[in-house]
N, C-alpha and C positions, 0 to 999 in steps of 0.2 A: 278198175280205171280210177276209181273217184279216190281207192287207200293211195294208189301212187300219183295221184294229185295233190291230195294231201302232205306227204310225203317229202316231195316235191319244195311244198311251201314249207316246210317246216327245215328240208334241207337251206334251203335259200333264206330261212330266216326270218320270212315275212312273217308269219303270226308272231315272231318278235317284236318285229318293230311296231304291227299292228295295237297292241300289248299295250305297248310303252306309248306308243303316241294317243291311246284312248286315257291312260292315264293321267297325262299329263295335258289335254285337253282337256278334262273333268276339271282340274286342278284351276286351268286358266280359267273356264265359267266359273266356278266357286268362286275365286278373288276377283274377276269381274262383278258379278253379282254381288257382292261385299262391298267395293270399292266404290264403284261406278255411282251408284244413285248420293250419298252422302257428297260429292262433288258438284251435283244439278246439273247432271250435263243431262240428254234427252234422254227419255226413255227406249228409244229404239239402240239406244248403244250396247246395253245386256245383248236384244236381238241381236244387232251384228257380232257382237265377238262368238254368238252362237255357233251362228250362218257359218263365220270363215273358220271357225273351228272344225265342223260337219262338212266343210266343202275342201279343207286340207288333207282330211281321212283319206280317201281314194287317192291324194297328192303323194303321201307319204308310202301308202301301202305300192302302190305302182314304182315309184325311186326304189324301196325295198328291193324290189324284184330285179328291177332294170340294174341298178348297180351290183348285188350281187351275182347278176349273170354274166357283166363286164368283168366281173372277179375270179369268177370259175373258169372262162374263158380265157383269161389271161395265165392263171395255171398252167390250163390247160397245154397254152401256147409254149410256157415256157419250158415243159418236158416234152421235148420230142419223141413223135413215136419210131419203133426203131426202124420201118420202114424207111421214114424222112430220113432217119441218121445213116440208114445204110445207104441210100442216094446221094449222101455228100461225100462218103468215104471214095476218094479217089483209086484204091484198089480195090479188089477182092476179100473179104473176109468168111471166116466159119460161119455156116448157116447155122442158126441157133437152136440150140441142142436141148431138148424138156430136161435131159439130166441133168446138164448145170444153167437152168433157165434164166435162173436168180442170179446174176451178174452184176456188178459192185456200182451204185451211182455213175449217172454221166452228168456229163457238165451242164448245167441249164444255163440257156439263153432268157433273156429280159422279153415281158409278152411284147408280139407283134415282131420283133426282130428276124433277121438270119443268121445264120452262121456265114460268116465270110473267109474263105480259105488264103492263108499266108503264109510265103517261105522267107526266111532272112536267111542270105548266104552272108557265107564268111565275106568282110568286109577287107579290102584289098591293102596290102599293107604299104602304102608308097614312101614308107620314111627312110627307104635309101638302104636300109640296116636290116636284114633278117633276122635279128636279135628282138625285135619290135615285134613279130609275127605274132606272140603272145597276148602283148597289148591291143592288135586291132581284132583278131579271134576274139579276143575277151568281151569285147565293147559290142559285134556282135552278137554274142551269146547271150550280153545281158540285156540286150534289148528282147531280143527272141524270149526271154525266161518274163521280161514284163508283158509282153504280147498272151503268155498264155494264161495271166492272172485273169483276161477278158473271156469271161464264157461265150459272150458272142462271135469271137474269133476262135478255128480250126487251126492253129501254128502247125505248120510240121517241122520236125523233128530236129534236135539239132545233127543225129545221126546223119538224115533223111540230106540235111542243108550242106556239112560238112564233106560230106561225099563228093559234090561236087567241085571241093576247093582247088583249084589248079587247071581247072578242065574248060574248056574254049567249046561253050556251047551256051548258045544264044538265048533270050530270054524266052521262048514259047516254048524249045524243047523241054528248058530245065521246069516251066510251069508241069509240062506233062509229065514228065519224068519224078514231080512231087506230088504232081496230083493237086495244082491249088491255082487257083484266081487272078492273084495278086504276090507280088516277088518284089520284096526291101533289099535294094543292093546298095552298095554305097562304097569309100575309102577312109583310109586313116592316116594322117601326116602328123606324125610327133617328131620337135626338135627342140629341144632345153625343154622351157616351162609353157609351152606353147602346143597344142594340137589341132589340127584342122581335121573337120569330119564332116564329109559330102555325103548324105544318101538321099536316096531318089524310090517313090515309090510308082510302080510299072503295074499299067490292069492288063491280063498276059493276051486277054483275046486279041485286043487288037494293039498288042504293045503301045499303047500310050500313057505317059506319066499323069499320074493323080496328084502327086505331089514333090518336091523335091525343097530342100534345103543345105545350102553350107553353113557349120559354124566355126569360126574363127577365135579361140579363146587361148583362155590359161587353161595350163590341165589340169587347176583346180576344179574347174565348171565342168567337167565331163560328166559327174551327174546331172546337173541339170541339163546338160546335152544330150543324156538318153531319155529323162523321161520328156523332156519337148518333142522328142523322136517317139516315141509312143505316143503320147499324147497329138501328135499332128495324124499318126497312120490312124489313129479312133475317131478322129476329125473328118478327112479325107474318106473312110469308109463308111462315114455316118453312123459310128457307134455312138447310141445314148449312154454315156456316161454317170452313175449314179455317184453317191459321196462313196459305197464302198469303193470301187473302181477306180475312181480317184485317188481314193489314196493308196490302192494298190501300185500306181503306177507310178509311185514317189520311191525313186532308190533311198532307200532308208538303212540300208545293213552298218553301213559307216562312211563317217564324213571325212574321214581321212585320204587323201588320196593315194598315199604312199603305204598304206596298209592294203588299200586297193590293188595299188599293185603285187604286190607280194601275193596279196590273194587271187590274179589272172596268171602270174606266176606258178603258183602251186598248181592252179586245177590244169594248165597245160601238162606240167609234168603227170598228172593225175590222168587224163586220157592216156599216156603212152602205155597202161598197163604192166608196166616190168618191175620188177622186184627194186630193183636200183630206183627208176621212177617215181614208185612208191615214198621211197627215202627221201627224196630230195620234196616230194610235194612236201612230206610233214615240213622238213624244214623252212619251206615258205611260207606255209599258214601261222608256222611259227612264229618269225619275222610278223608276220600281220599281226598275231596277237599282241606282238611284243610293242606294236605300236598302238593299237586298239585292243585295250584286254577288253573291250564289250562286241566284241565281232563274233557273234553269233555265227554267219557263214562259215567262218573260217574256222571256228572249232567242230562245225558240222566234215566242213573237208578234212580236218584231220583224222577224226570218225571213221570217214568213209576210206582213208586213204589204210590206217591202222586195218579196218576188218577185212578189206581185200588183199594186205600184205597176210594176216592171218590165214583167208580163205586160200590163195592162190600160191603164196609163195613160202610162210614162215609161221605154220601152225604153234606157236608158244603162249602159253598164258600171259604172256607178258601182252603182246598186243593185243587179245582181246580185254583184257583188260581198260587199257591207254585207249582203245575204240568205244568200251563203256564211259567211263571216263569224260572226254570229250562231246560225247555222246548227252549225257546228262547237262553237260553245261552249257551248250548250244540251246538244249530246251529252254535251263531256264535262265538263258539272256533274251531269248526271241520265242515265249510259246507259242506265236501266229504262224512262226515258220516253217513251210511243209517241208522244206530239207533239211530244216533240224528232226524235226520226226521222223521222216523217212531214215536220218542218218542213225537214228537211237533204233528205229524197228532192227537194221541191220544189224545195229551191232547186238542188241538182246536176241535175236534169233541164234548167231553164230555164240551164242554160251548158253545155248543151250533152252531161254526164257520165253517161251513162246505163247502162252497169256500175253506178257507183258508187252513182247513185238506188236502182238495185234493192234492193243491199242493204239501206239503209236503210226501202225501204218492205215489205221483209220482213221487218223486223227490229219495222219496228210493227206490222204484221200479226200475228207473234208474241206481242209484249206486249198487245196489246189489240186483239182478234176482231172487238168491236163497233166499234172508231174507223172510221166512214165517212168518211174524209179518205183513210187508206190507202188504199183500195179506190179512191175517185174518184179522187186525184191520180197516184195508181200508171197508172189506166188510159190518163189524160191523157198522161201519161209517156210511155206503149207505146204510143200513137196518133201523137203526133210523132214518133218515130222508127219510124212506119209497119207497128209489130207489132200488126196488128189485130184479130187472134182473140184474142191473151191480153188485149188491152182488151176484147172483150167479156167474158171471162173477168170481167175485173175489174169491171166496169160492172155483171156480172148479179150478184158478190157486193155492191156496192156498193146497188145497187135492194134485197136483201134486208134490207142493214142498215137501209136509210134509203128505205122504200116509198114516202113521198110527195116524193121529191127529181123533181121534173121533167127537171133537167139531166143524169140520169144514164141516164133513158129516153131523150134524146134524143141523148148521145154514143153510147149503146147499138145503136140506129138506125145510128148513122154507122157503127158499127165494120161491122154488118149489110151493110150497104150496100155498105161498101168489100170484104167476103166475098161479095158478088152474091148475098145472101140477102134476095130484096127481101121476101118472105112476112114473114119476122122482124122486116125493119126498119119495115113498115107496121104490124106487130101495136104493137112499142113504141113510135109513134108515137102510135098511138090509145091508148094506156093515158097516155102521158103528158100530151095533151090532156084528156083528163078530169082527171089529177091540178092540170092547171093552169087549168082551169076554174074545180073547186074554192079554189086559191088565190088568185083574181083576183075571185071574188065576198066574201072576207072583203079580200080587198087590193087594192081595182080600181086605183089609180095606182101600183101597183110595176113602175117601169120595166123594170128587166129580166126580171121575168115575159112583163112586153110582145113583148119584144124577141126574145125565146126562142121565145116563145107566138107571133109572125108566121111565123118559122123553119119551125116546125113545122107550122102551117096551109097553108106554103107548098107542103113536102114532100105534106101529102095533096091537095092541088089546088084549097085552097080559097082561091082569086086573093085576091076580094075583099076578104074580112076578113083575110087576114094582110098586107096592103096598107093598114090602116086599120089595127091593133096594131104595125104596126109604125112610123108616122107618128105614133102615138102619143106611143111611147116616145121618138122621135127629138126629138118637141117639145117632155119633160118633161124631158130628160136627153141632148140630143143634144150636149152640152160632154163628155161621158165617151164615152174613147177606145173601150171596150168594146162598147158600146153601138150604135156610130156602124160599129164593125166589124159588130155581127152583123146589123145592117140591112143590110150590105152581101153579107151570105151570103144574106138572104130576097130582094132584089132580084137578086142572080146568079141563086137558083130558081129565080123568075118567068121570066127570058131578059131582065130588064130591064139589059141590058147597061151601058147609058151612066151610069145612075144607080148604077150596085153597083161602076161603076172611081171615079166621085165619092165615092161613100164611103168607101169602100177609102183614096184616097188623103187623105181628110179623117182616116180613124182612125191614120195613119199622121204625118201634119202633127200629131194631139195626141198622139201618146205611141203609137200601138202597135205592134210590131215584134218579135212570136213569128216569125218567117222559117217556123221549121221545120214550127207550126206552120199557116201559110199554106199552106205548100208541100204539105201531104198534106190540106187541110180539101176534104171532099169536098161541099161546100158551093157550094166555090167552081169543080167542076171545069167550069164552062160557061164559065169565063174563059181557061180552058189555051188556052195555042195565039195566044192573041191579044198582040201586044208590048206593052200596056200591062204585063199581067199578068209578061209580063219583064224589064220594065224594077223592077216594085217588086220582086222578088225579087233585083236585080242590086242595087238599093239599100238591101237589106237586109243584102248580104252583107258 
């Protein structure tokens, strides 16, 4: 009892300060003693500086205590345990597993705070021109991308948000439907040099507004119209605001506005996933650089836009190259930026440098807790080169930032699987089938939903219909090399042999050619063994 008393004090630091304050009271009697009498002032003044010296000892040693327990405490506060964190999490997730126990940081909150749960829908686009559609999503999404710089706020996703774009349902279901508190919805009216942007923030319990504002500007000020828009929801939900925070919520990527747009330009094209897509983003991040050669984002998006034409459509040294490349000079115009990092992890993973990814995608993990890109492509990463417990590591941090991602339940599944933990890999099978359920009745023609969604129906047994989504997909979209590959992992499930080496070698004739990872997709493992499946790996190499 008495060592971990001690202990105790010596964690907390008191015999520290005890230390230094006995020292430095010695200090002050000696130069009282010195001083004092040569001035004639009374003799009892030695006495007193004594007294309040000896009577401050227990003053200091007690503050000691007290404040460093405010200190620990506040710590404390500010890493939740994951109990608290799984009672915030609006769905379901993997019960936590001793084998990959160790799961990558989460985001800390400031002590004494909450976490406050937020969705931003896509912001409605009223400027008459569906050609605009680009610029109010964008304006959107960058409010939502400064919302999750705040550890104290839960953003969901923009997956999670954009799902719902087009769909006539009222503000409490889509609270439920994301799982969150509080819903930013708003509109956009751009005409010439002029844009008007109304959002409104809604608390979902009892639908009533917390705050609301219009602003009426140039569309020069639209930065300053998103972050007074962040800055008002941190307000409104009583987030303490520190100087980092602050300056997090300062759009700072560039002050151009017309390179801005080039840049909501590109990353539209950039969600449509298609080979051609692809194309046309670079070409807009282009234009942006060409008007800001210091636009860090936008050399990050061409990064990104390069490695997944590489991954998905047009395996040539040539893009992964132009994805290093751009890669490297996103870092170093912005190295605070977690998608410049994330964009450099991806692209040194896909050639192959996998040291090197690492850092990088720790490095955005670092800067920004909630980026679900870190977490997914990080795991992606360690699943190619066959480290598959820290992919689910990474996979189950990735499912928490971004609950309604399908694709992250089902590489989650795989890592499971390739750990011989089939119990795990069927549980996140069936959570993700229902997430993509959900996604497919507000989206029924989204190919790769399809294509995914056969995958996974194949996995639980159920032949028929992931034989009919996947046929689907192959006949809305089966010119994308992506596509045409993972019908070709749902047909190796089935044991459809002859039909999964045909596709295989069709996704291979349009562009795909991951080798590494082919090589570990356990998807494909009913192919091993057979010399087809040798020969495309001999041709990959």
């Amino acid at each position: 009892m008495r060592h971990g008393f001690l202990a105790e004090l010596k964690r907390r630091r008191v015999i520290r300060v005890a230390i230094v304050y006995a020292v430095v009271g010695w200090v002050v009697v000696e130069v009282a003693s010195t001083v004092l009498p040569p001035l004639n002032l009374p003799d009892w003044s030695v006495k007193l500086v004594i007294v309040l010296v000896a009577l401050g000892f227990p003053i200091a040693v007690i503050m000691g205590w007290m404040l460093d327990r405010d200190q620990a405490g506040g710590s404390a506060r500010a890493a939740p345990s994951a109990g608290a964190q799984a009672a915030a999490m609006p769905v379901a997730r993997p019960a936590p597993d001793p084998a990959i126990a160790d799961a990558p940081p989460k985001p800390d909150a400031p002590a004494g705070s909450e976490r406050h749960t937020i969705a931003v829908l896509p912001f409605v686009n009223m400027s008459g021109d569906a050609e605009n559609e680009y610029f109010s999503d964008g304006i959107s999404e960058e409010i939502l991308n400064l919302l999750t710089k705040l550890p104290q706020l839960k953003v969901s996703s923009r997956t999670s948000s954009f799902n719902l774009k087009g769909e006539k349902v009222d503000i409490p279901t889509a609270a439920r439907q994301l799982g969150v508190d509080t819903i930013l919805e708003g509109s956009v009216r751009r005409a010439g040099d002029r844009v008007r942007i109304t959002a409104q923030l809604i608390e979902t319990a009892g639908d009533s507004h917390l705050w609301s504002e219009t602003y009426d500007r140039e569309i020069k000020d639209v930065f300053a119209i998103q972050d007074d828009i962040a800055r008002s929801i941190a307000d409104a939900l009583q987030v303490a605001l520190g100087p980092k925070e602050r300056r997090a919520l300062q759009n700072v990527a560039t002050a151009d506005v017309h390179a801005y747009d080039f840049y909501l330009r590109g990353r539209r094209y950039f969600y449509a996933m298609t080979r051609r897509d692809f194309l046309h983003a670079i070409q807009m991040y282009e234009q942006a650089i060409g008007i800001d050669p210091q636009y860090a984002l936008a050399y990050a998006g061409i990064a990104d836009a390069y490695s997944f034409l590489y991954r998905y459509s047009s395996a040539v040294p040539e893009n992964i190259a132009q994805a290093e490349k751009a890669s490297l000079r996103a870092v170093e115009l912005d190295p605070d930026s977690a998608e410049a990092h994330a964009a450099r992890g991806t692209a040194l993973t896909l050639g192959g440098q996998y040291p090197k990814a690492e850092k990088h995608f720790e490095t955005a993990m670092l800067l920004n807790p909630n980026l679900f890109e870190s977490y997914f492509f990080y795991g992606r990463a360690c699943m190619s080169a066959g480290n598959v417990e820290k992919a689910a590591r990474l996979f189950m941090r990735a499912a928490e930032v971004n609950p309604s991602d399908y694709r992250t339940l089902g590489f989650l599944s795989q890592a499971y699987e390739a750990m011989g933990r089939t119990d795990s890999a069927r549980e996140s099978l069936v959570r993700a089938k229902a997430i993509l359920e959900q996604h497919l009745r507000m989206n029924p023609d989204d190919s790769p939903a399809l294509c995914f969604g056969g995958a996974i129906l194949a996995q639980l047994g159920d032949r028929e219909q992931a034989i009919a989504w996947t046929e689907r997909a192959l006949d809305a979209a089966g010119t994308e090399a992506f596509i045409v590959y993972n019908s070709a992992c749902t047909f190796a499930r089935l044991g459809v042999t002859d039909r999964a080496f045909e596709l295989l070698e069709r996704a291979l004739a349009q562009g795909w050619g991951d080798r590494t990872w082919i090589e570990h997709d356990s998807d494909l493992a009913s192919l091993h063994g057979d010399p087809r499946f040798d020969r495309i790996l001999q041709q990959l190499s």
